[in-house]
Structure formats: C-alpha cells, structure tokens
C-alpha positions as CSV (number, residue, x, y, z in Angstrom):
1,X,105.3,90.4,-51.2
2,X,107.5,93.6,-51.2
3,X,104.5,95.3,-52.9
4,X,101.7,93.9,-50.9
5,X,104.0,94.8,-47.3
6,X,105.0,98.6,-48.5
7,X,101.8,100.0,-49.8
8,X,99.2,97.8,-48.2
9,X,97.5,100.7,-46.4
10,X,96.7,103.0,-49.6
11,X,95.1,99.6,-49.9
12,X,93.2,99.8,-46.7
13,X,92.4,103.5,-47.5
14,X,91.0,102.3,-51.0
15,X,89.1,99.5,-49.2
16,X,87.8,102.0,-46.4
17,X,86.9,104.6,-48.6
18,X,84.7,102.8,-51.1
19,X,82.8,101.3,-47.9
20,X,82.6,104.9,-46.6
21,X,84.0,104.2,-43.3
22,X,85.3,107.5,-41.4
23,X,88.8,108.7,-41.4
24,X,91.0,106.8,-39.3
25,X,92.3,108.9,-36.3
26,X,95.9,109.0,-35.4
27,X,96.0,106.5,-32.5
28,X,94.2,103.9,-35.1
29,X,96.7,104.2,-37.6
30,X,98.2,100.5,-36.9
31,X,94.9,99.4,-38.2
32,X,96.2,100.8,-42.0
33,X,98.0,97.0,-41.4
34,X,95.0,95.0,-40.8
35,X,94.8,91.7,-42.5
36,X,98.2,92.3,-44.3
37,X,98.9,88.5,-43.9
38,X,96.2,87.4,-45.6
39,X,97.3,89.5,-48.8
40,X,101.2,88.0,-48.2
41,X,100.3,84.4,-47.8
42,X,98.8,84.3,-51.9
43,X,101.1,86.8,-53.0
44,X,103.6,84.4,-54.1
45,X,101.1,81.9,-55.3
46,X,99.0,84.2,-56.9
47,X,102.3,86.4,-58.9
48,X,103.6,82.7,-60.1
49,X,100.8,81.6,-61.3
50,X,100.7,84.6,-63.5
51,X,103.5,84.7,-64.9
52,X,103.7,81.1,-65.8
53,X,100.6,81.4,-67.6
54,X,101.6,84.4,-69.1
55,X,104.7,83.5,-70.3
56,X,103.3,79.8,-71.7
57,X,100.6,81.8,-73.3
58,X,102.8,84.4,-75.0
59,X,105.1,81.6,-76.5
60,X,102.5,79.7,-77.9
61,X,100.4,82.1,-79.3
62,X,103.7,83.6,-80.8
63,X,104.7,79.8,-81.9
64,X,100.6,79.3,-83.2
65,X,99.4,81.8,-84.1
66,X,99.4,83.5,-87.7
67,X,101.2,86.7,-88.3
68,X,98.3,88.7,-88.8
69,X,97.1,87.7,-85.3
70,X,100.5,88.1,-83.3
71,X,99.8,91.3,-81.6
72,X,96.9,89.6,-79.7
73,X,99.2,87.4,-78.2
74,X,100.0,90.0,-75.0
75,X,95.9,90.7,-74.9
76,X,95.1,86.7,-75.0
77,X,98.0,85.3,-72.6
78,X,97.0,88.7,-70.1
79,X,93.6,87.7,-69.8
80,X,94.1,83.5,-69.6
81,X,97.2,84.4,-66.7
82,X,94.7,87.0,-64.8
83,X,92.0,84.2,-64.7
84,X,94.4,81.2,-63.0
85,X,95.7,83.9,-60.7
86,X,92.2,84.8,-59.3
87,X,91.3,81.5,-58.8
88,X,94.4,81.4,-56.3
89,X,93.5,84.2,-54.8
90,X,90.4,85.3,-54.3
91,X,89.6,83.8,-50.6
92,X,92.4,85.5,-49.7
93,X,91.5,88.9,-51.1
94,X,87.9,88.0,-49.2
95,X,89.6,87.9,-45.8
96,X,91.8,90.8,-46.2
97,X,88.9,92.9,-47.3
98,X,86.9,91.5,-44.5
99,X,89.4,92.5,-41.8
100,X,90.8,96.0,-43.3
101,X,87.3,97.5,-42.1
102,X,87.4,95.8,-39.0
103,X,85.2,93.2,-39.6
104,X,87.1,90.2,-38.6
105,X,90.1,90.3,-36.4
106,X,92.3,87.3,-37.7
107,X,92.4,85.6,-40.6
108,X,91.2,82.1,-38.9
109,X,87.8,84.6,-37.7
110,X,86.9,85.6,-41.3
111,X,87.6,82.3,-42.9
112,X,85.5,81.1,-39.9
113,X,82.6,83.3,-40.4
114,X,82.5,83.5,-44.3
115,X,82.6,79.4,-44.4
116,X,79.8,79.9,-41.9
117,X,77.6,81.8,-45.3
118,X,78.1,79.1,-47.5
119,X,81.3,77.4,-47.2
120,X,83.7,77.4,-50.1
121,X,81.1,79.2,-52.5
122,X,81.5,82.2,-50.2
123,X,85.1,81.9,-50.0
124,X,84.9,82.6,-53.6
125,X,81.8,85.0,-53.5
126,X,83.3,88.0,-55.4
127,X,85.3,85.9,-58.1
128,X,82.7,86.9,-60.5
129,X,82.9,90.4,-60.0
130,X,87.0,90.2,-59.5
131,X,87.1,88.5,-63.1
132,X,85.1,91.5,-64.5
133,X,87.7,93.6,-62.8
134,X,91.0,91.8,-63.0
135,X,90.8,90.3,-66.8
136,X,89.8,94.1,-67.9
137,X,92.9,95.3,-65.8
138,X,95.0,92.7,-67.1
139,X,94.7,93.2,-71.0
140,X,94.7,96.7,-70.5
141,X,98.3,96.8,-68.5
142,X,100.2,94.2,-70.1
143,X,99.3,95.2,-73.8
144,X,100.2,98.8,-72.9
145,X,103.1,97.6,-70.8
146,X,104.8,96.3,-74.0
147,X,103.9,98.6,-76.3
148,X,105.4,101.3,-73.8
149,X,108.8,99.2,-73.6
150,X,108.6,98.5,-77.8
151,X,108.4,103.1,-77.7
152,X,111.0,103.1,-75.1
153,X,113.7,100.9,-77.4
154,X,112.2,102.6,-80.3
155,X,113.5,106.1,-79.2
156,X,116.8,104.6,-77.2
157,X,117.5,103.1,-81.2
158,X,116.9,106.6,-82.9
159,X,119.1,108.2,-80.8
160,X,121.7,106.3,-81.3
161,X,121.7,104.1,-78.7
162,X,124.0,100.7,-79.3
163,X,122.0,99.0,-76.7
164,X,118.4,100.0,-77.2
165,X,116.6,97.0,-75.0
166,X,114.7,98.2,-72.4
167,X,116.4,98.5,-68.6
168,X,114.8,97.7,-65.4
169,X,114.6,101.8,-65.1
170,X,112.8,101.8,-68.4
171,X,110.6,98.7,-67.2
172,X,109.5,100.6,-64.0
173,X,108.4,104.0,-65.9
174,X,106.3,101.5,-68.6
175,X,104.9,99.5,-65.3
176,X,104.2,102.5,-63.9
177,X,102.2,104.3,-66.1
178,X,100.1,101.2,-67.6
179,X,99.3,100.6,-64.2
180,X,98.0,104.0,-63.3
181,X,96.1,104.5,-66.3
182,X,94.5,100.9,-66.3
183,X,93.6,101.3,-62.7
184,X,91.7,104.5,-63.7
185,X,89.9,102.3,-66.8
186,X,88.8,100.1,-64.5
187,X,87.9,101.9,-61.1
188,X,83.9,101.5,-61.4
189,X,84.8,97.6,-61.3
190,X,86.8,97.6,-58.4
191,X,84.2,99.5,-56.4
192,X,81.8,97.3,-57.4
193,X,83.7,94.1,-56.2
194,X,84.7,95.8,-52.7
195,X,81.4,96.5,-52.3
196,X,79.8,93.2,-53.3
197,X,82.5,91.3,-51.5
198,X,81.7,93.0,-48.2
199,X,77.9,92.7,-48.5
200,X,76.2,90.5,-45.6
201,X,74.2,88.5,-47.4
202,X,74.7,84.7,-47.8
203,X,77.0,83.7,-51.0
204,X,74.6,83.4,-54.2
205,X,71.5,85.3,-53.2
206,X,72.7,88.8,-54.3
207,X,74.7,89.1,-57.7
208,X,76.7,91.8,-59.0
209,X,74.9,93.2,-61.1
210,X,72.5,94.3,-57.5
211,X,75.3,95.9,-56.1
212,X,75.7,98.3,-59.1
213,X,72.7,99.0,-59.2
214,X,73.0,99.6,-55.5
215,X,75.6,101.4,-55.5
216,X,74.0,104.2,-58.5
217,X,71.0,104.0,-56.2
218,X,73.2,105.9,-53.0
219,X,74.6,108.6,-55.2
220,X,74.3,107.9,-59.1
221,X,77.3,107.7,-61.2
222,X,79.8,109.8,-58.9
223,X,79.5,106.7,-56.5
224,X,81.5,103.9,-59.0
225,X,84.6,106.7,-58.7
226,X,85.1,106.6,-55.2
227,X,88.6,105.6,-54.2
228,X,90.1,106.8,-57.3
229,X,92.7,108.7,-56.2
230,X,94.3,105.7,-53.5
231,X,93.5,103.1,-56.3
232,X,95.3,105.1,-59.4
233,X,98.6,105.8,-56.8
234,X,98.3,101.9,-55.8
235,X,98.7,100.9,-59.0
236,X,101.0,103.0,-60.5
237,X,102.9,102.5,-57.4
238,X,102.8,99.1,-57.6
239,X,103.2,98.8,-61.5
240,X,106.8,100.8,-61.0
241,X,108.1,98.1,-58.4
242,X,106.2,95.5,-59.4
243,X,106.6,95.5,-63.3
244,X,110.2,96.8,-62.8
245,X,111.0,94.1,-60.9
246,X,109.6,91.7,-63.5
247,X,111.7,93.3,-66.4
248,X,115.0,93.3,-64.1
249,X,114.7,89.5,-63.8
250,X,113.6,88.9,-67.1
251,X,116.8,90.5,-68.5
252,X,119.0,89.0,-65.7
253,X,117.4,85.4,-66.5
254,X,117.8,85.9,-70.4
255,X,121.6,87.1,-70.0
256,X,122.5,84.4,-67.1
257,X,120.7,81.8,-69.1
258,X,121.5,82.8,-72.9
C-alpha cells in the first residue's frame, strides 16, 4: 500500500503515456492521483496472496523436488504466486487504468460501465494479456532477486564478514535492480495490456494478439517501448521498497520466530 500511494502517478504517467494522452498541465496535476483507491483496495490482497504462494511453493519444491532440479524452485513458485495474484487483482487494475486517463470518475462509474460490456468477463478482460506480462515479470525478478542476495552474502563472506546474510539494505539494492531490469524485459508486454485493457470494444471480440498487431500498425516496433523510461523507475522504485521491505520482515520473522 506504501508503494502503490508514493509512486502511483509515475504510474499514471506510464498509463497516459502508452495511451498517448497529452502532457498534463500544472493545474491538472491532482489528476496524477486518479483511481489510486482502486490500486490500494487489492494491494493487500493481491501482495498476500503472493507471497503465500510463493513461499508454499518454494518449500515444496525445495522439500520435492530432486537436487538437480532445485534451482527451478524460485522460477516455478514465481510464476504459480504471480498467477493467484492476478486473479485477485486484475478488476482492480481495470478500474484504475480506466480512471488514470479520465475515463471513469469513481471507482463505482467504471465498475458500472465495464460490467455494462460483458459483466464479469470484462472485469477480467486483460487477465490474458496481464498473465503474458506478469508471469514473465515474475520469474525474471524473483530468480534474479535471489541470486543477487546469494552474490551479495557471497562477497560479504569473502571479505570476512562474520555475518554474511543479507540485510534489509542489501534486500533493497537486489529488489531494486531485478525490478528495473525485469521491467525493461518485459515493457512490450505491458504496453500491450494497457492498451488492450483500455480498448472500447466489448470483452471477447478483440484478443491480444489484435492489439499488437495494432499497436506495430501506428508506428512499427518503436511503439511496444513507449513508457519505458516511467515503467523501468516504477519498478526499480518499487522493487527497492517493496522487495526491501519483504527481506526486512523475512529476517525479523525468522529471528523473532527461530
């Protein structure tokens, strides 16, 4: 929720951007806020669910698993976690889309409207297209998130360090970075879903795999980069406080629990 309230409008930029909207002016700049409780309401729902799977996953493909095939265990509990979470909260990442370019002005107005193209199937309209972004995004951060903290102990150990786990300092930086870099992997996706989500057309009668098509149609392959720049800060942003956070309460839990 921290997260989603303090950087919500390089969110909105993102969102603005890949739809091409102008540049806000000054006196619209409370608009950068627009729909910001439909992204808080899921947040907590969405972030549990994650890391419930996650963890549950990790544990038993650690405990399963043969030895040979234990380094899949981050890429396979990533992509299982990302999948529950999107089925939490992908209506809600409909609505907030829907009002950050000023489409809707209340959450009760878009759900109203997009139940009005199709009912629940168009509350979940882009899930498709967020799978093919999220899961991507998922086994690319967490997989590189731990191997990144794994480095980190790695040099603290050969420098003599008595107490080589990783801090929550050392959390952020790894968040941080696989964020940023698995944002850039996977920016085409994300424009793809923005722009497929915000289409007008009734839920089921335009796929995906349209859009992108669309999309190379209006300006060829320079068109599934737009955004780049507020997506990448987003998420490495976000992957510093957000993964940080995570490996702070990990270590609290383990030494308060242990």
């Amino acid at each position: 929720m921290v997260i989603d309230g303090i950087l919500y409008p390089v969110d909105t930029l993102k969102t603005r951007t890949i739809q091409g909207m102008p540049p806000l002016q000054l006196r619209n700049f409370p608009s950068l806020w627009n729909g910001i409780e439909a992204a808080l309401l899921p947040a907590v729902p969405a972030a549990a669910s994650f890391f419930v799977t996650y963890e549950g996953m990790r544990v038993a493909c650690d405990t399963h698993l043969p030895p040979s095939l234990s380094s899949t265990s981050t890429f396979l509990a990533a992509g299982v976690a990302e999948a529950v979470s999107c089925v939490v909260r992908v209506p809600a990442e409909l609505v907030k889309m829907r009002m950050q370019v000023n489409r809707d002005s209340s959450i009760a107005a878009a759900m109203t409207s997009t139940w009005e193209q199709g009912g629940l199937r168009a509350l979940y309209k882009g899930l498709g297209a967020t799978l093919l972004l999220d899961l991507p995004f998922a086994v690319v951060q967490f997989p590189l998130f731990e191997a990144l903290k794994t480095e980190i102990r790695g040099w603290r150990r050969s420098h003599g360090d008595a107490d080589p786990s990783t801090s929550a300092s050392d959390g952020a930086f790894a968040g941080g970075v696989a964020g940023g870099i698995a944002a850039l992997i996977t920016t085409p996706m994300d424009v793809i879903r923005t722009r497929h989500v915000l289409r007008q057309q009734p839920a089921g009668t335009v796929s995906f795999v349209d859009t992108a098509a669309l999309i190379y149609q209006s300006g060829g392959l320079a068109q599934f980069w737009v955004g780049v720049v507020p997506r990448v800060g987003y998420m490495f942003l976000g992957g510093v406080v957000y993964l940080g956070t995570y490996n702070y309460c990990c270590i609290t839990l383990t030494r308060l629990l242990g």
